[in-house]
N, C-alpha and C positions, 0 to 999 in steps of 0.2 A: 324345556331345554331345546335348545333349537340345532338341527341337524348340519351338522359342518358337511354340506356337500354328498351325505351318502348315495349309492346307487338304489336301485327298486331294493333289489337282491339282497343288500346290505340293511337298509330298513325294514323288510321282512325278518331277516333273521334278527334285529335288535329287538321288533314289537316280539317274536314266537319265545326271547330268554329276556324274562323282568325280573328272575332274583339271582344270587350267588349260586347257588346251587343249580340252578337250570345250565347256569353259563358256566361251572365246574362239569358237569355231567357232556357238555360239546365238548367243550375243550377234551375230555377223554377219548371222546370221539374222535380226534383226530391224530394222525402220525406227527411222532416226531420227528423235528427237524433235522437232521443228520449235519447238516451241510454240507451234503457231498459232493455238488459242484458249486462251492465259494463261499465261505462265509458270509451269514445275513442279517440284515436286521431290519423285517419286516414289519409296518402298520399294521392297523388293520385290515383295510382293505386287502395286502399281501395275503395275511393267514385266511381270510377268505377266500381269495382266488384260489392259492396255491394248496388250500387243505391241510398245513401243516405246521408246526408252530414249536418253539424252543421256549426257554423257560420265559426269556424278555418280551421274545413277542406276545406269549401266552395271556401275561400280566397287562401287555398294553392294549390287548384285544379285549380282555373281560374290562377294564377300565374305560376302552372308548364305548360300550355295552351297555356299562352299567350306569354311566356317565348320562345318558339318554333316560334314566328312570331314575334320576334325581341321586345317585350318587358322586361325591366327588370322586374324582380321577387320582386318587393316591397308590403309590405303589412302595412295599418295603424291600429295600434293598438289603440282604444277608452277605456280607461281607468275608469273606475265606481267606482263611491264612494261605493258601497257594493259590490266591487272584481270580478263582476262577467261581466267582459269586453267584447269587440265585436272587430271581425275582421273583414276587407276587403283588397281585391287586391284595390291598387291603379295603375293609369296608367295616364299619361300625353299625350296630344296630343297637338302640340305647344306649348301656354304658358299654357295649360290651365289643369286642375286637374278634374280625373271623376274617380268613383270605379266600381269593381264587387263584389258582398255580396249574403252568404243566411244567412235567417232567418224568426221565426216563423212570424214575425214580417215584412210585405210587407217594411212598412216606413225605416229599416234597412236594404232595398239591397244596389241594387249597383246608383249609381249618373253619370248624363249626364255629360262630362265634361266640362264645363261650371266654375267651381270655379280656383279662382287665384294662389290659393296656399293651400297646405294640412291641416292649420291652418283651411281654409275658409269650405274646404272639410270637415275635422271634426265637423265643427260647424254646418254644413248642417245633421250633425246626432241628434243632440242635444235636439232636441222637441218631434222627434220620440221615444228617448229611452226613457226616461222619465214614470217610473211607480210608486208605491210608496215607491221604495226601491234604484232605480237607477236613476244615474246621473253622466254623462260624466264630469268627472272633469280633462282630459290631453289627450295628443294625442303623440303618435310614427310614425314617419314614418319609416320601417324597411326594411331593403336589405338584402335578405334571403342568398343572394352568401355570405354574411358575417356567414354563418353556416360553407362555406367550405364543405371537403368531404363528408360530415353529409347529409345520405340521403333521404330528405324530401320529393321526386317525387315521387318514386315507391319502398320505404321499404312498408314489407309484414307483419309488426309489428307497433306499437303504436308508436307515433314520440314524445312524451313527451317533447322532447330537445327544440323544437321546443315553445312550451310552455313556458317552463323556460328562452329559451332565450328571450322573447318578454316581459316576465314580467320583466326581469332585463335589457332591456334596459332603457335611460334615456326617463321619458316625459316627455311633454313641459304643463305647466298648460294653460288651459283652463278658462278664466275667463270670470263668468256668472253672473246676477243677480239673487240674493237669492230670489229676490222678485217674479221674472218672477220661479223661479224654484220652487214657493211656487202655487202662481197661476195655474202652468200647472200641477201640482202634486193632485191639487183640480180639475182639471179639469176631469181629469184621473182616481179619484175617484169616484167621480158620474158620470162619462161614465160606467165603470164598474159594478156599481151599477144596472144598466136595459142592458147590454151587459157583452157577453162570453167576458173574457181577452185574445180572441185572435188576437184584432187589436188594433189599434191604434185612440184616437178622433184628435190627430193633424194632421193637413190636409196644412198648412203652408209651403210652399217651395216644393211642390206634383210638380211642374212641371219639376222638376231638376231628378225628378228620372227617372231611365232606363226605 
């Protein structure tokens, strides 16, 4: 695979993480993005310089990473009924479907691969997201070469495109019971209630994660 322009620093860090899990275990490494002066949307090169990375850039950092050791650049887009969606690198190892993810949120990284298909993968996010506002209602699997020249590695500017294209791909719906999404929405409520909202009470499916 040949290197779209990275720096030393950047090629170092690509050759030192050659699986999912190395480039899950950085990525924990690093803070996350707040945006507290301006909303971003960082390359790679960005979350390198800058040390910090939101769920988008996360996905497109282990993608330009892992992209360099022979995997394609796919990322699935989890889709939320109040718009405010979640990304990950996905990556296949035989038949089998596992991700790389940040977020505030541990139950939101990245997944062992371990699931049959991106459907199963998406549904493996499904309890974690869950607050009182969100809720995974579709899933994209996306192929970022379908950006074309569009440079999403190491632009030194906000990749915006990048965005817009993932909202305007097609998703595949998600279908969940209302009942179960009523349930774990209560559950989530009175967790919160005597706990910081900074984690998660569902604990269901924890052994699949990186």
């Amino acid at each position: 695979m040949s290197e779209p322009g990275f720096t030393r620093a950047e090629r170092r860090l690509i050759t030192m993480h050659r699986t999912p899990r190395v480039v899950q275990r950085w990525l924990r490494s690093l803070s996350y993005n707040w945006e507290r002066e301006g909303k971003t949307l960082r390359s790679f090169r960005g979350v390198v310089r800058h040390k910090t990375a939101h769920c988008l850039e996360a996905a497109l950092a282990a993608a330009a990473i892992m992209e360099q050791h022979g995997y394609p650049p796919l990322v699935l887009d989890l889709e939320s009924q109040d718009r405010l969606d979640h990304v990950v690198f996905a990556f296949r190892v035989g038949k089998r479907w596992g991700a790389v993810g940040g977020s505030r949120d541990v139950g939101l990284h990245g997944r062992r691969p371990l699931f049959r298909s991106p459907r199963d993968l998406a549904s493996s996010y499904y309890e974690p997201y869950i607050d009182l506002h969100a809720r995974i209602v579709g899933y994209a699997l996306v192929d970022l070469r379908d950006l074309g020249r569009y440079d999403w590695r190491t632009s030194e500017r906000n990749i915006w495109k990048v965005e817009r294209f993932l909202i305007r791909r097609p998703h595949r719906r998600l279908r969940t019971s209302d009942a179960q999404y009523r349930r774990l929405r209560e559950a989530y409520r009175e967790y919160i209630e005597t706990h910081p909202p900074t984690g998660t009470p569902h604990t269901r499916g924890k052994h699949t994660w990186m």
